[in-house]
Every structure is written in C-alpha cells, then in structure tokens.
N, C-alpha and C positions, 0 to 999 in steps of 0.2 A: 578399604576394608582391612578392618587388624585380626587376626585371629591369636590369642592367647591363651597361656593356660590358667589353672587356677588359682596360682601361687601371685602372678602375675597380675590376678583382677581386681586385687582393690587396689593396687599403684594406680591403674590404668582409669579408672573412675574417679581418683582421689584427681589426678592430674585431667582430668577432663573438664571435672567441675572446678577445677583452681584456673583453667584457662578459658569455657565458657561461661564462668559466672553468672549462671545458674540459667541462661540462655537456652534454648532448644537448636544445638550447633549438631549433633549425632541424635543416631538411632541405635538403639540397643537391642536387640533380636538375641534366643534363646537358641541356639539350634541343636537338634537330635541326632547323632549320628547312630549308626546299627557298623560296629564294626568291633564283634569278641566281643555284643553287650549293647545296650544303649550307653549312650554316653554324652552330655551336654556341655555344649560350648559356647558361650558369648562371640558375637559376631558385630562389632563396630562399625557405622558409614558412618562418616564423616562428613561435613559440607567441603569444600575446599578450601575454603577462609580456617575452617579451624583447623586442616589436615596441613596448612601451612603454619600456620600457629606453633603446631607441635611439633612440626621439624625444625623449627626455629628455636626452640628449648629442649629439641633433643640433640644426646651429643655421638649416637650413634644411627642418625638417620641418613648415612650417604644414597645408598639404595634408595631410601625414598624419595631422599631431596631431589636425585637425578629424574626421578619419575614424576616429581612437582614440575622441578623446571622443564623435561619435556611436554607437560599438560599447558603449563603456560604457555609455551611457546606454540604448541599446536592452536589453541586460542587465541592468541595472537593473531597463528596465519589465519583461521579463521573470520576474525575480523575484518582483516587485511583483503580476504579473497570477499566478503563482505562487501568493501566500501569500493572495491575496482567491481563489481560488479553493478553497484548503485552510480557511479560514474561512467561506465558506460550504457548502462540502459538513457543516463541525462544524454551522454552525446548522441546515441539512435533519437533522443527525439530531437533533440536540436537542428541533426540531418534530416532529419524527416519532417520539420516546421516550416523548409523552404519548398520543398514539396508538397507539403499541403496547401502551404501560401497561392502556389501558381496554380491546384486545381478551385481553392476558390476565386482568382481571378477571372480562371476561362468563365465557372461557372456563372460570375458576375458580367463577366460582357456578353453571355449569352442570355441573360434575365433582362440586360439591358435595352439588346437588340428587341428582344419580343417585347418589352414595355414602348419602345421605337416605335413599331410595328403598330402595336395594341392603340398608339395613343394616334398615331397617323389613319386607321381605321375609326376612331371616336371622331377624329376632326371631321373627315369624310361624311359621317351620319349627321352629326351636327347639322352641315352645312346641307344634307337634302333636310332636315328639318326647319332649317332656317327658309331653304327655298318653298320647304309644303308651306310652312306660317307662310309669305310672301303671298304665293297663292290661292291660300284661303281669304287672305281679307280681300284682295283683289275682287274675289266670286262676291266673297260680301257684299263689296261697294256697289259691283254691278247688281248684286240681286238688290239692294237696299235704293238704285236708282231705278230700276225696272218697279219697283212697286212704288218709287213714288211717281214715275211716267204714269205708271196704272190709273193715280188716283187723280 
C-alpha cells in the first residue's frame, strides 16, 4: 500500500502503467479522510509481482525492498512448513500401512476359518443327502418288488 500526495500522483500512475502495461497489476481506491476538512487520497495495493517490479526500478526503495525480501522469505518458510508437513502426513501413512496390513490379515484368517468351518458343515449335509437319496431308492426298489410279488 503506497500512500501519496498530489504532486506525487501522476509520476506514480505514469510509472505504474510504464511497468504493468496496461495489465490489471493494482487497485486504485479514492480514500476520504475528515481531518481540518474532507480531504482525498489515492490509495495503491499492489500485487506482489508488481510491488517487486517497482523496487527494482526504484532507487530509493531500501525500506521497502527489506520488507519484500522479508515477504519473500516468510513465503518461503511457508512453503517449506508446507512440503514437511505433506511429507510427514506420507510417512503416518506409510507407518500406518503395515498396521493396517496385519489387521487385514487377522481379518483374513478369521473369514478363512469360518469359510473352513462353513464348507466342513456343507460336506456334512451333503453327505446325509447323499445317504437320504441311497435310502429312498432302496424303499423304491423294495416297494417296486413288493408290487410286483402283488401281482
């Protein structure tokens, strides 16, 4: 944010439009102040991109410069605390993948046992099925010789 006066305001627009050619890089705001009077001020924001632009063609920008490069650098760490953040949420899962591995194992030998289980109880029925079949033709035969002793 630049605040200037009026002497000051058409360098400051002439040099804005010579550096963002003709881009939408700031914002221009009219501002009112009540102090001994109304009184109106231009009020500059800046993108970053072009508030560095303009330290770079200014030759009295120390104060600002140092407050670019602390932006920068805050950014930076930003980043920084960023990407160690996203590196260790991968390591929690990567820890946490062999731990899940082992509770689907148990899960798995214990689906296993009861499919054991499940299929040792089918063989079981089966086989009184196989013995009723046996059974019945047996009746069969004997009813099928008893009618024809009948006859």
């Amino acid at each position: 944010m630049i605040s200037e006066t009026d002497k000051c305001e058409h360098n400051i627009e002439y040099k804005l439009c010579e550096i963002c050619q003709n881009d939408i890089e700031y914002l221009l705001l009219n501002i009112q102040e009540q102090v001994n009077g109304t009184k109106y001020r231009n009020m500059y924001y800046l993108k970053p991109d072009t508030f560095k632009l303009i330290l770079m063609c200014s030759r009295y920008g120390k104060k600002y410069s140092k407050y670019f490069l602390l932006l920068e650098k805050s950014i930076k760490y930003y980043h920084d605390y960023q990407n160690a953040y996203i590196i260790s949420q991968k390591e929690y899962i990567i820890s946490q993948k062999d731990t899940i591995l082992s509770e689907i194992r148990a899960i798995n030998l214990e689906q296993t046992a009861k499919i054991d289980e499940q299929t040792a109880k089918i063989d079981e029925l089966l086989g009184y099925a196989k013995d009723a079949k046996e059974d019945l033709n047996s009746l069969l035969d004997i009813t099928i010789d008893c009618k024809l002793k009948c006859l």
